[in-house]
N, C-alpha and C positions, 0 to 999 in steps of 0.2 A: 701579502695580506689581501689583495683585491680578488685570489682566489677560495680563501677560506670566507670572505662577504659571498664571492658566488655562490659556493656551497651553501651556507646557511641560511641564504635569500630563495632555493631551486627548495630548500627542506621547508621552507614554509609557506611557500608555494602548492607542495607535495600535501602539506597537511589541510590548506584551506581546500583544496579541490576533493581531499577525501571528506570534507566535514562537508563539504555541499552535497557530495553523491552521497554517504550517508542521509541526510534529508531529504533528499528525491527518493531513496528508495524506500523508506518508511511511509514518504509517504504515499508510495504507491503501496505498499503494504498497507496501510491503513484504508485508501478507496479500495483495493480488493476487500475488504471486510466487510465494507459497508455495501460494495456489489451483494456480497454473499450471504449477507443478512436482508437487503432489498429482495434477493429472490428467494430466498425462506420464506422470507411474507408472504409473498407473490402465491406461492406453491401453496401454502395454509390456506391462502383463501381460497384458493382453486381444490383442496382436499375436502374442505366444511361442504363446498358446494356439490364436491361430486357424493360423500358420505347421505347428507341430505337429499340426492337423486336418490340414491340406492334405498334409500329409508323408502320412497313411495311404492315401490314395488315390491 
């Protein structure tokens, strides 16, 4: 018996560490996104501004 507690105690151990990496990786997935949309912006306004140069000339 003290063997099959081990096993079953190592399997849900197995599973809580996957449901934490699961959560770190989303949510590095989610700051990448929010990187990726922070520089879209970034770039827009640096596009308005250069479109706007070109308009003077």
């Amino acid at each position: 018996m003290d063997t099959l507690q081990e096993v079953t105690s190592s399997m849900s151990k197995a599973r809580k560490s996957n449901v934490c990496n699961n959560k770190k990786r989303k949510w590095r997935e989610i700051e990448q996104l929010k990187e990726k949309f922070q520089l879209e912006r970034e770039l827009k306004i640096y596009e308005d501004s250069l479109e706007y140069m070109l308009e003077d000339f």
